[in-house]
C-alpha positions as CSV (number, residue, x, y, z in Angstrom):
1,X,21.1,-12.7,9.2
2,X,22.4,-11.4,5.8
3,X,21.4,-12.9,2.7
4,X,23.2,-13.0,-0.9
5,X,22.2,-13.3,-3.7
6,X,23.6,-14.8,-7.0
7,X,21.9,-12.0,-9.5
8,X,20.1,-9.3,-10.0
9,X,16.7,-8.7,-8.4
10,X,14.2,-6.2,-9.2
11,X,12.8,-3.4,-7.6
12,X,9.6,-5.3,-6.6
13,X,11.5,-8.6,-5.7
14,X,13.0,-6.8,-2.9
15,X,10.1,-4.8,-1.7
16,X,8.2,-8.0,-1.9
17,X,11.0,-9.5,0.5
18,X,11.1,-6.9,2.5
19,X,7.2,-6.6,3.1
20,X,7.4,-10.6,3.6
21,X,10.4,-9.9,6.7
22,X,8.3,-7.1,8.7
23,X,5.3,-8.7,8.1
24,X,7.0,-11.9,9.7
25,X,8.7,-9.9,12.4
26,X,4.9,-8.7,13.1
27,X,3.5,-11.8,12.6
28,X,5.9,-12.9,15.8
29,X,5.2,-10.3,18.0
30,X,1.7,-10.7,17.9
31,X,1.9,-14.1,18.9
32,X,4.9,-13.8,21.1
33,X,1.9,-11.4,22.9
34,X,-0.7,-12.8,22.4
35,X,0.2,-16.7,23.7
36,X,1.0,-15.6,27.7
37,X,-2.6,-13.7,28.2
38,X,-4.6,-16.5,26.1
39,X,-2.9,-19.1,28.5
40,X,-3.7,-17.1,31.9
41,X,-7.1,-16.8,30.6
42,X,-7.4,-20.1,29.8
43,X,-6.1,-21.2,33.0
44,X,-8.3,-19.2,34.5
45,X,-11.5,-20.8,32.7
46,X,-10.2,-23.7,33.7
47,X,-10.1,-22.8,37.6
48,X,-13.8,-21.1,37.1
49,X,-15.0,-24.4,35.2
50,X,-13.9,-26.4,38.9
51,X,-15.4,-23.3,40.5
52,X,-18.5,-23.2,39.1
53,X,-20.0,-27.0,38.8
54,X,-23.9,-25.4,37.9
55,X,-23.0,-24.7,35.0
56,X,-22.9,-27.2,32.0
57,X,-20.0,-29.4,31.9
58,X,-19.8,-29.0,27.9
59,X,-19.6,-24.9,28.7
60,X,-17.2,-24.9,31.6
61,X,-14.4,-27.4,29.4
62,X,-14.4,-25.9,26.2
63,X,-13.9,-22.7,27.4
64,X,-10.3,-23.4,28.1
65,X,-9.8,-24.6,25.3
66,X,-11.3,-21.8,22.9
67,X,-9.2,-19.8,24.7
68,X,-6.1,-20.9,23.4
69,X,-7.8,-20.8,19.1
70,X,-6.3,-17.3,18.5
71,X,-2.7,-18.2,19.8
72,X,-2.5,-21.6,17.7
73,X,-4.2,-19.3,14.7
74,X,-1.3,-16.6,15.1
75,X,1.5,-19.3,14.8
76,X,-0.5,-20.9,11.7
77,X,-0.2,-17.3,10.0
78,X,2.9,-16.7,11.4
79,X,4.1,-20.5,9.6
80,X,2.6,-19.3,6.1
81,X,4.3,-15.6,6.0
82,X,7.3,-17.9,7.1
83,X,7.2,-20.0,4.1
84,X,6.1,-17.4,1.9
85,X,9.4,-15.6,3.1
86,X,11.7,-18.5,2.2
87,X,10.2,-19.3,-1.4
88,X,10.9,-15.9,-2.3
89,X,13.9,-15.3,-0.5
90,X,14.7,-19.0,-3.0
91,X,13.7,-17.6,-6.1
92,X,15.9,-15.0,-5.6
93,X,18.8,-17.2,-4.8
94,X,18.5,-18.9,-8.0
95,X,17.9,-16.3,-10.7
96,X,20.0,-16.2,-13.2
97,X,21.9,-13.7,-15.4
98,X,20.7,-13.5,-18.7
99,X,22.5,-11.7,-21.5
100,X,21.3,-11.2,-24.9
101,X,23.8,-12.5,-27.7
């Protein structure tokens, strides 16, 4: 998607943006990776919990659950490098040219 802007931006204003997109693009693949095997895992707790009724109940059902923390914990990050993104990618929208009289 190609972005314009209306002035100038510094040499750190674009590295900053820059850093902000391939952190973002990491921040995606992580979770894109990461949400398939924390869901066959926690399916699979979930089958063992039915599987295995010895053992406490409060064990077998959160298991399933804690399995799927680090998935909703990558799209959280994934949200706030997301925003981060767009604020700068904002402020560089609406900078202004500023010339001395």
């Amino acid at each position: 998607m190609p972005v314009t802007f209306t002035g100038p931006l510094s040499h750190p204003d674009i590295a900053a943006i820059l850093a902000d997109s391939l952190a973002l693009e990491q921040a995606r693949t992580v979770r894109q990776r990461l949400t398939p095997r924390c869901a066959l895992l926690a399916l699979l707790a979930a089958i063992c919990a039915l599987g295995f009724p010895a053992v406490a109940a409060g064990v077998r059902w959160a298991s399933a659950p804690l399995c799927l923390v680090p998935p909703a914990w990558a799209w959280v990050i994934e949200r706030r490098i997301a925003r981060r993104l767009s604020d700068r990618l904002a402020q560089g929208r609406s900078k202004k040219v500023i010339k001395s009289p």
